[in-house]
C-alpha positions in Angstrom: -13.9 55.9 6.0 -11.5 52.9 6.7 -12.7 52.2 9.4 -16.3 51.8 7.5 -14.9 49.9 5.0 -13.5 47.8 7.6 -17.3 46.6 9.4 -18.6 46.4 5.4 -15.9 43.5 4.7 -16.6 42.2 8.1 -20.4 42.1 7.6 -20.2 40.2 4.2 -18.0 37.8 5.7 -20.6 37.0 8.3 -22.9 37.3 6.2 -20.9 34.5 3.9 -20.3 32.6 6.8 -24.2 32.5 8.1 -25.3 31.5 4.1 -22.6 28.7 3.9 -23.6 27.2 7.2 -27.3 27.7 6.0 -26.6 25.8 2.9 -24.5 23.3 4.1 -26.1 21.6 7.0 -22.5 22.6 8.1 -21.4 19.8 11.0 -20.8 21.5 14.6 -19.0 18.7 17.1 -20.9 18.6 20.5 -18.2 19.7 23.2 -20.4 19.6 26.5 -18.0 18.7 29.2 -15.3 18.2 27.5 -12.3 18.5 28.9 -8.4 19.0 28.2 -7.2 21.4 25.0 -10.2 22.7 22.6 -8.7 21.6 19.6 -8.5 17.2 21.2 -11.8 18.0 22.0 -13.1 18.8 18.2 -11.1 15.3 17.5 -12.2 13.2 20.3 -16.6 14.7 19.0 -15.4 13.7 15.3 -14.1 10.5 16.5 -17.3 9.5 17.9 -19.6 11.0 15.5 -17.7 9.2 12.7 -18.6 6.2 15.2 -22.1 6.5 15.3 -22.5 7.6 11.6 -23.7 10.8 12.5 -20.9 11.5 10.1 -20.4 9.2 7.2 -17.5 8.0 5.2 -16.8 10.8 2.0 -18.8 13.8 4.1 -17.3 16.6 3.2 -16.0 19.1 6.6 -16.6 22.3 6.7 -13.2 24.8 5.9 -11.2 25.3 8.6 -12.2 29.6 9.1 -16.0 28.2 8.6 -16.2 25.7 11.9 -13.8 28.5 13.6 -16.6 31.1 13.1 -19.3 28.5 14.1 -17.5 27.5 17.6 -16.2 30.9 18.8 -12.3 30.0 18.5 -9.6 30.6 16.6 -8.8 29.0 12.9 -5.5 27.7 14.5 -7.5 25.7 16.7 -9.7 23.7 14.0 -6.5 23.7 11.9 -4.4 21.8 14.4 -7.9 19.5 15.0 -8.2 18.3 11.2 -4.3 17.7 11.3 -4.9 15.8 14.4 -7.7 13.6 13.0 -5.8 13.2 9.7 -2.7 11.7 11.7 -5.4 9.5 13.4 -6.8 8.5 9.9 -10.1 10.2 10.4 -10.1 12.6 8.0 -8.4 12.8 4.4 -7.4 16.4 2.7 -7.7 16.6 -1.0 -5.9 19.5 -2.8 -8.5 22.4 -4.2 -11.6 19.6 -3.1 -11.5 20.1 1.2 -11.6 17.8 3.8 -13.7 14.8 4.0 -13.6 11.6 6.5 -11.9 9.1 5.3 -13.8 5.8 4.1 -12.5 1.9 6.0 -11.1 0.8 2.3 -9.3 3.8 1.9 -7.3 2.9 5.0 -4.7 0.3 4.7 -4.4 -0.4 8.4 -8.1 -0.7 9.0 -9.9 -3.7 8.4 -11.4 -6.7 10.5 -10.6 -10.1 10.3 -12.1 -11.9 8.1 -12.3 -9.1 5.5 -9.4 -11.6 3.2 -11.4 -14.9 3.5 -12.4 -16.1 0.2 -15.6 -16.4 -0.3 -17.2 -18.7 -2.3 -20.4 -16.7 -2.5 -21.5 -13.0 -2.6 -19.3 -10.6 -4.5 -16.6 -11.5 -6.8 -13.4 -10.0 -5.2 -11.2 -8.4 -8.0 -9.6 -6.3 -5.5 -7.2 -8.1 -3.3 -3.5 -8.9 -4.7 -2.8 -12.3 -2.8 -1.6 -15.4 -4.4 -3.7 -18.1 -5.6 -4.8 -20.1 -2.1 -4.5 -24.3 -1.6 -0.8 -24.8 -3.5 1.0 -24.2 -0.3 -1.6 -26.4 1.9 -0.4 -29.9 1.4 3.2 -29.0 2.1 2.8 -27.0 5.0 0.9 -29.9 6.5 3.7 -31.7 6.3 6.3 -29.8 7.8 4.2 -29.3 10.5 3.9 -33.0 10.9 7.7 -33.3 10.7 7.9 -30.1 13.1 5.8 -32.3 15.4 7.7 -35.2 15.7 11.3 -33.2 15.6 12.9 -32.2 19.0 13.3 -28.5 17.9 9.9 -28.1 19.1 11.3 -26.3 23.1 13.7 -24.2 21.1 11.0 -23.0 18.8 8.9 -22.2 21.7 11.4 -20.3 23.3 12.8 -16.8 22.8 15.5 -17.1 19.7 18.7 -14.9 18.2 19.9 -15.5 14.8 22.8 -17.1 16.3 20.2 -19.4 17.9 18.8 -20.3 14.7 21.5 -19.4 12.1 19.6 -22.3 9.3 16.5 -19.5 9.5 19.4 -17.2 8.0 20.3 -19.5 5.8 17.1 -20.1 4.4 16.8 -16.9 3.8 20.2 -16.6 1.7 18.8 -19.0 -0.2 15.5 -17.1 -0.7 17.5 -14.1 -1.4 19.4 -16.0 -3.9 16.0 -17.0 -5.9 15.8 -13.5 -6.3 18.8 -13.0 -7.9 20.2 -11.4 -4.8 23.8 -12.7 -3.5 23.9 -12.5 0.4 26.0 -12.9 2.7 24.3 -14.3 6.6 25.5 -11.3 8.4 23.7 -8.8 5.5 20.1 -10.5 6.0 17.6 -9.5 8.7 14.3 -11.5 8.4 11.1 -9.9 9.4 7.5 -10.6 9.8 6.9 -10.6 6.1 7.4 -7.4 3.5 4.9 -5.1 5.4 6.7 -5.4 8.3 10.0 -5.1 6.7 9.2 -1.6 5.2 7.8 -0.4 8.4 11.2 -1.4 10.0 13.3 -0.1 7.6 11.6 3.5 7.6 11.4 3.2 11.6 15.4 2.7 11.4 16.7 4.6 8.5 14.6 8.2 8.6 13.3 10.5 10.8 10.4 12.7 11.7 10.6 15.2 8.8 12.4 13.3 6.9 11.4 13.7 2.8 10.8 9.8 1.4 10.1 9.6 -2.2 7.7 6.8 -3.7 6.2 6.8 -7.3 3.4 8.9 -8.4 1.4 5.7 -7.8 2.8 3.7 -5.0 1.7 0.8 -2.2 -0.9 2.7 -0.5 0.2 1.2 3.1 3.7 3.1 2.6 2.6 6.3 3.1 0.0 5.4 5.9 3.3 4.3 7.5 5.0 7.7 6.4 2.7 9.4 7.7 2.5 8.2 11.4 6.3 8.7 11.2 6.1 12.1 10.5 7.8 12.1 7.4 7.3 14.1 4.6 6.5 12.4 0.9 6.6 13.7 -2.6 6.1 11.7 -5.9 8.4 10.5 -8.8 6.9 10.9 -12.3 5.9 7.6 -14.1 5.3 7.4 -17.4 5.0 4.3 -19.8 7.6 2.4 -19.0 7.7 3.4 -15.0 9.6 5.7 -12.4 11.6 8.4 -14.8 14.5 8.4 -13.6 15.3 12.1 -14.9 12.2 13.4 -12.4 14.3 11.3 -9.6 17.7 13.5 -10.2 16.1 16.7 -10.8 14.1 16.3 -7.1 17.3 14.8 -5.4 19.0 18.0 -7.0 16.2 20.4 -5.6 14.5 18.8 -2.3 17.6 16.5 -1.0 15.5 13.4 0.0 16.8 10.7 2.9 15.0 7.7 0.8 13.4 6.2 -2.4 10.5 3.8 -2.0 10.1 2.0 -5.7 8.4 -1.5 -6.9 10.9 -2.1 -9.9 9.1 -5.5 -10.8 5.2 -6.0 -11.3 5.1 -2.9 -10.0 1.4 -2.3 -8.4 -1.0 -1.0 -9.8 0.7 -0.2 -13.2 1.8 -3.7 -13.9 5.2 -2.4 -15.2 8.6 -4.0 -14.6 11.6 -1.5 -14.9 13.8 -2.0 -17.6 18.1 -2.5 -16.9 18.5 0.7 -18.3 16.2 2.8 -15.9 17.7 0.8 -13.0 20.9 1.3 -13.2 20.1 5.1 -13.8 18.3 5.3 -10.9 21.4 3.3 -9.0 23.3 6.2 -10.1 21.7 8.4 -9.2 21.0 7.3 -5.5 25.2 6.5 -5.4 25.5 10.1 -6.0 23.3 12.1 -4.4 23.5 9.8 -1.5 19.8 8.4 -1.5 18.9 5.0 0.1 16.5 2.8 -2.1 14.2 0.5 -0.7 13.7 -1.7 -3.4 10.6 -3.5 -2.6 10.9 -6.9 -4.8 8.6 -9.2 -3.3 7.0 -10.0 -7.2 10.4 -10.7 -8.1 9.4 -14.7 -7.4 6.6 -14.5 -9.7 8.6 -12.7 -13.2 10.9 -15.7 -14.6 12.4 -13.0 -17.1 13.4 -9.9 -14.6 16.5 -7.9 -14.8 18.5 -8.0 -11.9 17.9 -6.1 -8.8 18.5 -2.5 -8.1 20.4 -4.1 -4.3 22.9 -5.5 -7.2 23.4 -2.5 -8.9 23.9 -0.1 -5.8 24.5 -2.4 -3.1 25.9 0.4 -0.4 22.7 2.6 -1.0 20.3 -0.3 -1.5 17.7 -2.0 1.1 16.2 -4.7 -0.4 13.0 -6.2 0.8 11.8 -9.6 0.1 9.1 -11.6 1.2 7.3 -15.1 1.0 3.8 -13.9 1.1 3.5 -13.4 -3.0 4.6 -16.7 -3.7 4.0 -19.4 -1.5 1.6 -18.1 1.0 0.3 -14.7 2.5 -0.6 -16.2 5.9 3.2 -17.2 6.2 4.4 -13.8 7.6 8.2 -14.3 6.8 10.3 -12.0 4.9 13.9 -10.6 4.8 16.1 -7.3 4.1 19.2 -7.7 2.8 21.6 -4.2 3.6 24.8 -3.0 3.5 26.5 -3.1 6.7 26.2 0.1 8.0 22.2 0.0 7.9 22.3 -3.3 9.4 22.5 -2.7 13.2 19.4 -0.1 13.2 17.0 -2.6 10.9 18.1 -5.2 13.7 17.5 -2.9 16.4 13.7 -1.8 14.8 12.5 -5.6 14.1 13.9 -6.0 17.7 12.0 -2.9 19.0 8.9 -4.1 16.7 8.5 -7.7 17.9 11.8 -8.7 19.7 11.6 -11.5 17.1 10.2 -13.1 14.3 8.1 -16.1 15.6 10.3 -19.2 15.8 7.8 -21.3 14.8 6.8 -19.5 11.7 10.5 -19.0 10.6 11.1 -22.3 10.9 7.8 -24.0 8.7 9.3 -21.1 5.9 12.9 -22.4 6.7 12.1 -26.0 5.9 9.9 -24.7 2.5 12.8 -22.9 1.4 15.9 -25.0 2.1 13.9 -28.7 0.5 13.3 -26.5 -2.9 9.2 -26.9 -2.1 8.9 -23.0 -2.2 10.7 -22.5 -5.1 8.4 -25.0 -6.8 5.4 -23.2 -5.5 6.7 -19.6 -6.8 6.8 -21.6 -10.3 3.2 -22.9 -9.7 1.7 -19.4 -8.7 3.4 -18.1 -12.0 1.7 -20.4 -14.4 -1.5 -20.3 -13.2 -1.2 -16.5 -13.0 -0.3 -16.8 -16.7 -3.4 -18.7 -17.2 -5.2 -16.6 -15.6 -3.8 -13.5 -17.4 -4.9 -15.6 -21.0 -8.3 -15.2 -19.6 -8.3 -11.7 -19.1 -6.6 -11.4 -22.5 -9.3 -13.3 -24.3 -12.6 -11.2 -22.3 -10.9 -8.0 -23.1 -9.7 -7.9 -26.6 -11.2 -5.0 -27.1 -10.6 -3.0 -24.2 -7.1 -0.9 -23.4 -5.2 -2.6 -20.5 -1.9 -3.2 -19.3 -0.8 -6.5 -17.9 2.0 -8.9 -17.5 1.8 -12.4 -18.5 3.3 -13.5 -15.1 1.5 -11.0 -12.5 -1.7 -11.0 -10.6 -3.5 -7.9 -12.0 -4.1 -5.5 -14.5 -4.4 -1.8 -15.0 -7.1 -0.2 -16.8 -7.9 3.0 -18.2 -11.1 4.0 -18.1 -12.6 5.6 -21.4 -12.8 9.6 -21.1 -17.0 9.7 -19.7 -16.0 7.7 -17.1 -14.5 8.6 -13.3 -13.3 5.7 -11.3 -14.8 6.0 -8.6 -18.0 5.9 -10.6 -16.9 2.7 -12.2 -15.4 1.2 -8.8 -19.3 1.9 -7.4 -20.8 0.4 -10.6 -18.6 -2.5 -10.5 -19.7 -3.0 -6.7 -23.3 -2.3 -7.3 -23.1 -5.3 -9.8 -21.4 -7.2 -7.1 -17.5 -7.1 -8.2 -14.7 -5.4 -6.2 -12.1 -3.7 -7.7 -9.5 -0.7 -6.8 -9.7 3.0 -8.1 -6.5 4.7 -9.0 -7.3 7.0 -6.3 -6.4 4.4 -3.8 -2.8 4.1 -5.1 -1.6 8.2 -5.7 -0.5 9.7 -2.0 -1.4 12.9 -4.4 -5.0 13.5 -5.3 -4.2 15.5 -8.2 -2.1 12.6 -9.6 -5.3 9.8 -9.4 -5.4 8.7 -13.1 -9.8 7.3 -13.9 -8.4 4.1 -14.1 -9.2 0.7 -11.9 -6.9 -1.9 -11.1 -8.1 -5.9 -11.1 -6.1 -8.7 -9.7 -7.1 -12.0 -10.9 -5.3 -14.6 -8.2 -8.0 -13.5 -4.8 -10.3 -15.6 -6.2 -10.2 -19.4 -5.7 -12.8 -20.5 -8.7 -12.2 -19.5 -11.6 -15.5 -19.1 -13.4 -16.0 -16.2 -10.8 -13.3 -14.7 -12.5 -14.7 -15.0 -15.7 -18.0 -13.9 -14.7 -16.5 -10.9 -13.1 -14.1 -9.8 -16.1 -17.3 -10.1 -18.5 -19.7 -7.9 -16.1 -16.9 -5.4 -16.1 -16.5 -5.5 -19.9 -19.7 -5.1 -20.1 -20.0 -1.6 -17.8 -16.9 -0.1 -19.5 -18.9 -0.5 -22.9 -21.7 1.2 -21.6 -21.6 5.3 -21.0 -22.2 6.1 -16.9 -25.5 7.5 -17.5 -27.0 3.6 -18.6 -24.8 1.7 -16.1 -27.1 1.4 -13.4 -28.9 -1.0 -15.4 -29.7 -4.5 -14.5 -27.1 -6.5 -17.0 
């Protein structure tokens, strides 16, 4: 009788299996002369067909048991194969949705150049949180001209130290100062701009399985970074007025975290700028359960009116991570991390092991910049035209719900209830404007909010702007089912 029962339960699951495959067009890789282990093999067939578009961005892959039955091998196999291929950023795993490859804007390490030139023509680019381009231009000309004519020039084009070059550490005491951050030289490390900087500080300061927290909606390249690391992630509620800093204690408390990734100021894509209060509760906290922030502050130029850094109100549990890229120019990779001493000699050791050193040359155009005042003047010049800007946005959408600071680059929107953002992002796109989902932002699917975020500085002319606030207007105005239309 068991037995019986047994074969029934089998049958219907074949039987399940056959229909769902039946149904589904379900993808089978092609593993003809393959070699090495089976479940490589599935990777290296998805890797190509992703390639050749047999399977396109967002398709959907089969559940793990389903391709298992289809090729003859274990579940284990095909589990360890999607793992595989999400590590390789093939594939992305949604919670209670499946497994689907992963679409080229989803991925913040994939992109060609030229995908950040600004166009003149074509679609209006809301997406892209750069500075404002041509107020650096004029000035970097000249240093380079004075560069040319200096005798610095074999030094620069030799390897360095920061003994070498202490006046690159200067500058950056000086740039750390503009921040509201007092450093001493022997507490800075400078890097290859803020990017870089994170990546070093997680290579130096946490291991493989390692938990790192970031906020429910958080700079998406962090956890690409997290996850080649092989760290774990979870999520800090936000609410309102950012990170709560209650959610932060009560995970320290249960899941005993190594680190804290948080954007206290202009903090993308919610726009929100912590308040003293929540800061110096979430210094607290961090001081006592032993937690190392990385305060990632490189908006801090841009927000005349900021409260002082978290580094200043937990300096021994703080790494604090600057950059120039926000304010004077995003092709001049320099930034720097101030540390407390004991975390200094691995965040050396990592920008060492990353790139030996940051370019000479490079350091020393954002050296001379920082030390004659000129990029503290440009920091002040990308924060009133961003205000400008932000006037615009203000004025085209009085009557939609946004949030926005008066000194940052973009805004976050909720989208009314009939709308999902992806919808809208597709919308916008189809009526040739770019803008980011909220999906792009949450390292939890669950946590997506249907909102969009636009960033106003990407693009040079400003009429585009204009032209690309109004067409949005007008799609959020309309219900999805009419938005296809011509406006």
């Amino acid at each position: 009788m068991i037995i019986a029962l047994i074969d029934r339960i089998i049958d219907l699951v074949l039987y399940e299996c056959n229909r769902y495959i039946a149904l589904m067009a379900i993808w089978t890789p092609n593993l003809d002369g393959r070699r090495g282990p089976k479940y490589l093999q599935i990777v290296e067939a998805m890797a190509e067909d992703i390639a050749s578009q047999r399977l396109t961005e967002g398709a959907r892959l089969p559940p793990h048991r389903i391709l298992a039955y289809q090729l003859g091998i274990s579940a284990n196999t095909t589990s360890r194969a999607y793992g595989e291929a999400v590590k390789r950023a093939l594939l992305r795993g949604e919670v209670g949705r499946g497994t689907f490859v992963r679409s080229s804007d989803a991925d913040p390490t994939a992109g060609v150049p030229g995908d950040l030139r600004r166009e003149t023509r074509g679609p209006i680019d809301l997406s892209r949180n750069l500075p404002l381009p041509g107020f650096a231009e004029p000035h970097i000309r000249r240093v380079l001209g004075e560069i040319s004519q200096d005798k610095c020039i074999p030094a620069l084009l030799d390897y360095q130290t920061n003994k070498d070059l202490s006046h690159h550490i200067e500058a950056g005491r000086i740039w750390l100062n503009g921040c509201d951050v007092e450093a001493r030289a022997d507490q800075i490390v400078p890097t290859m701009g803020g990017q870089h900087g994170l990546l070093c500080t997680l290579m130096a300061l946490l291991r493989p399985g390692d938990l790192l927290l970031t906020e429910t909606l958080t700079y998406t390249p962090v956890c690409a970074m997290a996850e080649r690391l092989g760290l774990h992630t979870a999520t800090i509620a936000m609410d309102a007025d950012g990170v709560v800093p209650e959610d932060f204690a009560e995970l320290c408390a249960r899941a005993r975290p190594k680190a804290f990734y948080l954007t206290p100021t202009l903090q993308a894509p919610t726009t929100v700028t912590l308040s003293c209060q929540r800061r110096k509760a979430i210094a607290q906290i961090a001081e006592r359960q032993n937690v190392i922030l990385i305060e990632d502050d490189v908006f801090a130029p841009l927000k005349a009116d900021r409260p002082a850094p978290i580094a200043c109100l937990a300096p021994e549990h703080t790494v604090y991570v600057t950059s120039l890229s926000k304010a004077v120019a995003p092709g001049l990779r320099v930034g720097f991390l101030y540390a407390p001493a004991r975390l200094l000699p691995a965040l050396r050791h990592t920008v060492n092991l990353s790139v030996w050193m940051t370019p000479p040359m490079t350091m020393e155009v954002a050296a001379r910049l920082i030390s004659d005042g000129t990029a503290a003047q440009l920091a002040i010049q990308q924060r009133v035209a961003a205000e400008r800007r932000q006037s615009l946005a203000g004025s085209i959408l009085a009557d939609v719900e946004f949030a926005a600071d008066p000194q940052g680059f973009h805004l976050w929107i909720p989208l009314p209830k009939d709308w999902r953002a992806d919808t809208f992002r597709a919308q916008c796109a189809s009526h040739g404007v770019l803008v980011n989902e909220g999906r792009s932002f949450a390292p939890r699917a669950v946590d997506a909010p249907e909102a969009v975020r636009v960033c106003l500085s990407h693009e040079a002319d400003e009429t585009r702007v204009e032209r690309g606030l109004r067409t949005l207007v007008n799609l959020i105005r309309l219900p999805p089912s009419l938005s296809a239309i011509e406006l």
